[in-house]
GUKEPA-328023 format. One line per 3 residues: number of its first residue (from 1); for each residue x, y negated, z negated of N, C-alpha, C. Coordinates in steps of 0.05 Angstrom, whole numbers, always signed. Last residue first. Example, Ala and Ser with C-alpha at 12.3 -4.5 7.8 and 13.67 -1.06 7.14 Angstrom:
residues 2
2	+257/+45/-142/+273/+21/-143/+258/-1/-157 ~ +264/+114/-156/+246/+90/-156/+264/+66/-156
This chain:
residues 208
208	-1401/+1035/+40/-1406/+1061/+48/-1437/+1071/+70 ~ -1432/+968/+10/-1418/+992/+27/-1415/+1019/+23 ~ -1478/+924/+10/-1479/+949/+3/-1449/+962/+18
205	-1463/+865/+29/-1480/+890/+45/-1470/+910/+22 ~ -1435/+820/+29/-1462/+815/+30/-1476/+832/+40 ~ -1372/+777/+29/-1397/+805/+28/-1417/+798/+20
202	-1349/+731/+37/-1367/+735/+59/-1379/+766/+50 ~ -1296/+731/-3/-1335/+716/-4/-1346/+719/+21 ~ -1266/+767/+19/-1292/+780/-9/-1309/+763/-3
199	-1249/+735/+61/-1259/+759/+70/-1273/+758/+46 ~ -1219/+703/+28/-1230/+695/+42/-1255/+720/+64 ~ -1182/+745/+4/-1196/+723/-8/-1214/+707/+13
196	-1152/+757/+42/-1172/+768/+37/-1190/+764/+15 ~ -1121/+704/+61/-1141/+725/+82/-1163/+735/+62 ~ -1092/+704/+1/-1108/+682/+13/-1135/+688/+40
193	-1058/+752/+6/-1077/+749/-5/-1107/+727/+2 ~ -1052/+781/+77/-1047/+758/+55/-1067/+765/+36 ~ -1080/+819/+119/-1040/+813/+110/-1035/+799/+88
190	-1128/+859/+92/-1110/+827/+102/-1081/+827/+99 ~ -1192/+894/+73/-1163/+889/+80/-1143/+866/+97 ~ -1239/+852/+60/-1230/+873/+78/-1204/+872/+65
187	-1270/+842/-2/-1266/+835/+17/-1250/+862/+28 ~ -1327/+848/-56/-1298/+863/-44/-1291/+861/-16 ~ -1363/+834/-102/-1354/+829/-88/-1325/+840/-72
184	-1405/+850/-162/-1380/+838/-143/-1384/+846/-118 ~ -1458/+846/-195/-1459/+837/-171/-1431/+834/-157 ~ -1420/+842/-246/-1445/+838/-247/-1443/+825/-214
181	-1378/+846/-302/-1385/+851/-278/-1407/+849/-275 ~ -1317/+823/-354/-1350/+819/-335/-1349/+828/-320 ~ -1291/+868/-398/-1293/+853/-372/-1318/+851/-363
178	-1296/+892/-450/-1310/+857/-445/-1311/+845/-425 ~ -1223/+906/-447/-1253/+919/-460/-1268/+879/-457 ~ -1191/+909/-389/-1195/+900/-411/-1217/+911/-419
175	-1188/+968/-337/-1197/+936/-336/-1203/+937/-370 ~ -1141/+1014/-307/-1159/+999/-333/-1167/+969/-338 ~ -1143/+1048/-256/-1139/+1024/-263/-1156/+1014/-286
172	-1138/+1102/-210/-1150/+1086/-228/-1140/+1071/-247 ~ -1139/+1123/-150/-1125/+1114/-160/-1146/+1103/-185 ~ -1170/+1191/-106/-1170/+1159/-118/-1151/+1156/-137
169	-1155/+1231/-92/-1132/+1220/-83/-1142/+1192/-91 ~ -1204/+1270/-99/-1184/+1266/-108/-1156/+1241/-115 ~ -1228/+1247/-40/-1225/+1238/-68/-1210/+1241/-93
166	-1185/+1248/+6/-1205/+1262/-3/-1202/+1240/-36 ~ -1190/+1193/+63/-1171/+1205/+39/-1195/+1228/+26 ~ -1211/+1181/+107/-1187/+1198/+111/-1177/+1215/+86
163	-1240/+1126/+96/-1251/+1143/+113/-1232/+1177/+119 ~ -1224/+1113/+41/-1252/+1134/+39/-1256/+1139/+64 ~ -1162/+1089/+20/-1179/+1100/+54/-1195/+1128/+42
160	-1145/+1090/-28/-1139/+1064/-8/-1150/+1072/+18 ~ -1193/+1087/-72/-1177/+1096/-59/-1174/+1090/-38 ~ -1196/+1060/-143/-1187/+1051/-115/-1183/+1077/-95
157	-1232/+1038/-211/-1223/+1062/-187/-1225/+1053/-160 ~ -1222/+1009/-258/-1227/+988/-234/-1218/+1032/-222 ~ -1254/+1002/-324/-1241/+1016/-307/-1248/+1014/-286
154	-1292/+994/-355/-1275/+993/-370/-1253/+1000/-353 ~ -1367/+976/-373/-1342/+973/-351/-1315/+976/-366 ~ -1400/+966/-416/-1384/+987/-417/-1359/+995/-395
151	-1456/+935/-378/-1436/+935/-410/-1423/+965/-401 ~ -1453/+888/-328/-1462/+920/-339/-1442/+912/-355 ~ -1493/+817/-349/-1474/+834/-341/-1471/+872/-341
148	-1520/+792/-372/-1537/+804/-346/-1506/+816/-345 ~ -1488/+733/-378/-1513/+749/-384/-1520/+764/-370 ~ -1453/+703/-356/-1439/+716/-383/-1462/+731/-395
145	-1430/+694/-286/-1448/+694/-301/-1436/+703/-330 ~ -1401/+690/-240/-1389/+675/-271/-1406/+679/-284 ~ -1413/+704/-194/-1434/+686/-211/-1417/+675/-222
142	-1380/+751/-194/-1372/+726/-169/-1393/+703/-175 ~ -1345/+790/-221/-1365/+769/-222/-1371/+745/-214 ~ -1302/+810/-189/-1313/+831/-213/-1351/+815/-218
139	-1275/+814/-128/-1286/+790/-157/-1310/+813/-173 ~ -1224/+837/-97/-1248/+842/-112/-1250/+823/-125 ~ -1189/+832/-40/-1186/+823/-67/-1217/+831/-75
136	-1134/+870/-10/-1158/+864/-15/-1163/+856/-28 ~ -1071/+878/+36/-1093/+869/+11/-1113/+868/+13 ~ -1023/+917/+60/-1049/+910/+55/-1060/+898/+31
133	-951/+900/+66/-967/+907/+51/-997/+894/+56 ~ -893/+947/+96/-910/+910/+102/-935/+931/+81 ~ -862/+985/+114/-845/+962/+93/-873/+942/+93
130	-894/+995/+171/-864/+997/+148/-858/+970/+138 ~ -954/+967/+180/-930/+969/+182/-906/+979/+164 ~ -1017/+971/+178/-1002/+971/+163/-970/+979/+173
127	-1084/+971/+208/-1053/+966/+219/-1037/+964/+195 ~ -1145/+984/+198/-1123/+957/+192/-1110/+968/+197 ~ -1188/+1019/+249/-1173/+1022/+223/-1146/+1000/+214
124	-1212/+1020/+302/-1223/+1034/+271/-1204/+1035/+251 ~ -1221/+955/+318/-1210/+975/+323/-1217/+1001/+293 ~ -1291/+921/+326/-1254/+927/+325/-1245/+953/+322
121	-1321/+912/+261/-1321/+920/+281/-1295/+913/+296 ~ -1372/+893/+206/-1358/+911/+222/-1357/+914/+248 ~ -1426/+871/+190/-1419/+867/+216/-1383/+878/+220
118	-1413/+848/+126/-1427/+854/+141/-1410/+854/+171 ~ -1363/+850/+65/-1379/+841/+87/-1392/+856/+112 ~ -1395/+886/+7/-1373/+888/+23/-1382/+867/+50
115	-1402/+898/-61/-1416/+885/-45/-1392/+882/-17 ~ -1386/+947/-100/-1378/+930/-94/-1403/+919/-70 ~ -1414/+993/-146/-1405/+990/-122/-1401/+960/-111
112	-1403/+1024/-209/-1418/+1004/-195/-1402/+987/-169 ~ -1437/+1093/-236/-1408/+1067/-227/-1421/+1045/-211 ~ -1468/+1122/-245/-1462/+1105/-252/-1459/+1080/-242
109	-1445/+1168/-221/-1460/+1173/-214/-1466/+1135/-215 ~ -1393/+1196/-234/-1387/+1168/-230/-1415/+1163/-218 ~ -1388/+1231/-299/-1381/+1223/-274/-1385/+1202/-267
106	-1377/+1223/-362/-1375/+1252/-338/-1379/+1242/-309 ~ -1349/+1164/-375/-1365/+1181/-358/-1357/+1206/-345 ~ -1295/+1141/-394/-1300/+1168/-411/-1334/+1173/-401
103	-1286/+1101/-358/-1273/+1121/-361/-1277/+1144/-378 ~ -1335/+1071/-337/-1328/+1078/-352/-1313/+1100/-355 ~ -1328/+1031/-268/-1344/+1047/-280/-1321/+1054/-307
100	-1335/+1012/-197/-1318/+999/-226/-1329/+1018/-239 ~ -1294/+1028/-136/-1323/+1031/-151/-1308/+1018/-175 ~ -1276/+1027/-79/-1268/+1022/-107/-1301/+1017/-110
97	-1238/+1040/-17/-1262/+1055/-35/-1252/+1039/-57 ~ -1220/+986/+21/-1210/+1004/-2/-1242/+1014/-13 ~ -1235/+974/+84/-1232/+964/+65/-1225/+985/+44
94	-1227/+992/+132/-1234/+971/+135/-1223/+955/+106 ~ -1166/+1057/+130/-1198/+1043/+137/-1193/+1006/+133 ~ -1102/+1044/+156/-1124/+1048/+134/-1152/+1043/+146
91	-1060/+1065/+196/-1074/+1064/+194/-1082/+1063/+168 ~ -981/+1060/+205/-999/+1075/+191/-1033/+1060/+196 ~ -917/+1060/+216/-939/+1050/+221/-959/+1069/+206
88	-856/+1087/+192/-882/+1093/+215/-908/+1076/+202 ~ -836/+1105/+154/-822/+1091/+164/-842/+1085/+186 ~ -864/+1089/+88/-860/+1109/+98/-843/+1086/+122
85	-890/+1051/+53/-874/+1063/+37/-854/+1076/+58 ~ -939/+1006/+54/-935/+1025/+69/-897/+1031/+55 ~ -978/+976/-12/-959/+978/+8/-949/+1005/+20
82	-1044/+952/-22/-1027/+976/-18/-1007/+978/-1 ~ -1069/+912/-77/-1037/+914/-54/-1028/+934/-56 ~ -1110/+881/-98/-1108/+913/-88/-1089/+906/-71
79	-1127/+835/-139/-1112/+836/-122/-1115/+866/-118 ~ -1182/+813/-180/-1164/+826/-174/-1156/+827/-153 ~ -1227/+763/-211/-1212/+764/-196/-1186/+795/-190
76	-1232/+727/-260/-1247/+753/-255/-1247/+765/-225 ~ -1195/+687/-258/-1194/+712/-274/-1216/+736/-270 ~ -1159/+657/-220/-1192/+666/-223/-1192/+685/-237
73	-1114/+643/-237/-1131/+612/-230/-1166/+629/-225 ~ -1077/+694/-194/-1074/+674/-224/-1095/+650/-212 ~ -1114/+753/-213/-1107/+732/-192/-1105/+707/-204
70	-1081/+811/-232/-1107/+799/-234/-1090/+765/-215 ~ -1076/+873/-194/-1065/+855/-219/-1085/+835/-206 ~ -1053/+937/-173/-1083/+927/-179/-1077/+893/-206
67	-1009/+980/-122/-1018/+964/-144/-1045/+945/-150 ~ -999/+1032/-95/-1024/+1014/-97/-1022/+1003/-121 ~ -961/+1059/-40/-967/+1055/-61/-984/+1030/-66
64	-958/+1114/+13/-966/+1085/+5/-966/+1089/-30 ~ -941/+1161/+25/-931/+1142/+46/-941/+1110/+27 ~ -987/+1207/+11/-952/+1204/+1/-937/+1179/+16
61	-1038/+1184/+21/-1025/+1168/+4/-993/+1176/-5 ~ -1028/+1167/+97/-1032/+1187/+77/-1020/+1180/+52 ~ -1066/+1132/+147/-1043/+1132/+126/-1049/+1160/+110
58	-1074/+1159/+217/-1085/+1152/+189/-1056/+1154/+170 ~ -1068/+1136/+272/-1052/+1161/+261/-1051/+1146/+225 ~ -1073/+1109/+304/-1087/+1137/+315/-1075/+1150/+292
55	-1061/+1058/+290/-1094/+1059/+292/-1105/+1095/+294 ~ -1013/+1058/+299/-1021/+1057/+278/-1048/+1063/+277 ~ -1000/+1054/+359/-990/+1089/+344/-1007/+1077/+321
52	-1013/+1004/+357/-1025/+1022/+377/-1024/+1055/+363 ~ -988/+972/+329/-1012/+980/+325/-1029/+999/+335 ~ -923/+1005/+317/-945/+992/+331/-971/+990/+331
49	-882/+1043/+302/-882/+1016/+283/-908/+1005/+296 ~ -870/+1079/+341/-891/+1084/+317/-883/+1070/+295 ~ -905/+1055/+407/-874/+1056/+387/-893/+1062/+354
46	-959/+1096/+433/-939/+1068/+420/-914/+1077/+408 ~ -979/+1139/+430/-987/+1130/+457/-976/+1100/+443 ~ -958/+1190/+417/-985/+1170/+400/-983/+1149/+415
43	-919/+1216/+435/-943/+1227/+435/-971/+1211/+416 ~ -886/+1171/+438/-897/+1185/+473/-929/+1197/+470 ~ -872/+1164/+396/-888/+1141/+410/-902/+1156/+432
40	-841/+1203/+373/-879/+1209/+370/-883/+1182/+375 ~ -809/+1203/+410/-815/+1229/+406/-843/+1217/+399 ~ -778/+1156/+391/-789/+1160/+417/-809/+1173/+421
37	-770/+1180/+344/-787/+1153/+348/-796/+1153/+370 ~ -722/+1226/+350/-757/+1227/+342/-775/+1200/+339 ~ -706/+1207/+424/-701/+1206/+393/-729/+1210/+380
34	-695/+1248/+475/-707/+1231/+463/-711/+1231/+435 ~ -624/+1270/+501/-651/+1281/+493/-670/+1244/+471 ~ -577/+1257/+498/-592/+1253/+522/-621/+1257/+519
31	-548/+1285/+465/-544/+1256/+460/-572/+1246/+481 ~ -548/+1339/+472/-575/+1326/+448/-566/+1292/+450 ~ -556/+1354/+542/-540/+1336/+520/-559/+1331/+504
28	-567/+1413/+583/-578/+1384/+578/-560/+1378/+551 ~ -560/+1461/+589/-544/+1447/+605/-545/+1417/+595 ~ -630/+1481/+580/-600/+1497/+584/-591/+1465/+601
25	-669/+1441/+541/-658/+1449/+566/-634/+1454/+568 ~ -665/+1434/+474/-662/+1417/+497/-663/+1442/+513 ~ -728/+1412/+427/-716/+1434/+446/-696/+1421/+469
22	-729/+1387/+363/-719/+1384/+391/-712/+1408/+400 ~ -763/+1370/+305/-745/+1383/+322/-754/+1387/+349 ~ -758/+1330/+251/-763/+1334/+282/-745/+1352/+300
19	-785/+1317/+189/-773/+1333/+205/-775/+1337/+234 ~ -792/+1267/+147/-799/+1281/+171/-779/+1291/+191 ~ -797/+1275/+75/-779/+1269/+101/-793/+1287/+122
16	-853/+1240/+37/-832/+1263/+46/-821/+1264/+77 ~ -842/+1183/+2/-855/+1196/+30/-838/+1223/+39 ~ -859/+1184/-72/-841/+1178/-38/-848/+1182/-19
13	-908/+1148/-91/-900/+1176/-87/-884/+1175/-58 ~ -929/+1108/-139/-917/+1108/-122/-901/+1140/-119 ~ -968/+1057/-170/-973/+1086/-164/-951/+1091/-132
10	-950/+1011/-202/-946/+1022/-185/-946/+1056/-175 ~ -986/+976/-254/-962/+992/-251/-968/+1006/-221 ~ -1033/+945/-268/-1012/+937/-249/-982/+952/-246
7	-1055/+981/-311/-1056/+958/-292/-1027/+943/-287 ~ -1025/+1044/-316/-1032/+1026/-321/-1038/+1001/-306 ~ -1069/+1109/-281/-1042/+1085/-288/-1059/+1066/-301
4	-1092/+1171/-270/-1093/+1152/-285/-1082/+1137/-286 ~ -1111/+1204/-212/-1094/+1195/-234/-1096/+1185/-247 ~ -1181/+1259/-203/-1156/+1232/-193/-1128/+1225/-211
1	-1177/+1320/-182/-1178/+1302/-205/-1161/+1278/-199
């Protein structure tokens, strides 16, 4: 069952502590022995701040939090800033699972899927650093249209990696009563807002 928050409140779950333990060799010094950074650079083939360790070694949402707020000067417009929480690099998919749909639907059969850009490709997963935050931005109604819209939209659902996360683990987000939708739009993930703003207006495929 997913969560519920308010817009723009911070869905945030600490990162639980990682534990490393060390075998030394009769005779050998724990000063001498390799530090757990070291430890899982060796075995993820980077320092595990790197894109290299990041790409092999998916985020998990105890490590990230996800805020959802609106973008000042476009109102039909949202921001998705999932920041890395944890001390290690992390992988996400391309872009965030998010569907829009009615919170008092028995399900999400419904819901209405974003438009995503075409031609994927690169490495399999954005790079997210300690302490550093992914974005994506959605346009709810990238017409502006005020006809033709779906009625009853009432709720933005995120989960920050449909290639890793189970569903459960989506995030949801209440959009105003009257929000427009109709045909959006949902760019990649980006270091910046501005990036991924620039990423939404290039969709133009169905995703998943």
């Amino acid at each position: 069952m997913s969560v519920r928050h308010s817009l723009a409140v911070t869905t945030l779950v600490t990162a639980g502590a990682v534990l490393a333990l060390t075998a030394y060799p009769s005779g050998s010094s724990p000063a001498a022995a390799a530090t757990p950074t070291a430890a899982v650079a060796a075995a993820g083939g980077g320092n595990a701040d790197s894109d290299s360790y990041a790409y092999q070694h998916p985020c998990s949402s105890q490590q990230l939090s996800i805020t959802v707020t609106g973008r000042a000067g476009a109102p039909s417009q949202r921001v998705i800033a999932v920041r890395n929480h944890g001390k290690a690099a992390c992988g996400l998919s391309y872009y965030p699972r998010v569907d829009l749909g009615r919170s008092t639907a028995r399900d999400n059969s419904h819901n209405v899927l974003p438009l995503v850009p075409s031609g994927l490709g690169g490495p399999p997963a954005f790079p997210v650093h300690a302490g550093h935050t992914a974005y994506a931005v959605i346009d709810l109604d990238p017409s502006g249209a005020t006809r033709g819209t779906v009625p009853g939209i009432d709720e933005l659902n995120v989960l920050a990696d449909g290639d890793h996360m189970a569903n459960a683990e989506t995030r949801n987000f209440p959009l105003a009563r009257g929000t427009r939708v109709l045909r959006p739009k949902l760019g990649l993930y980006r270091d910046t807002v501005a990036a991924a703003v620039a990423s939404m207006r290039l969709a133009d495929t169905p995703p998943f």
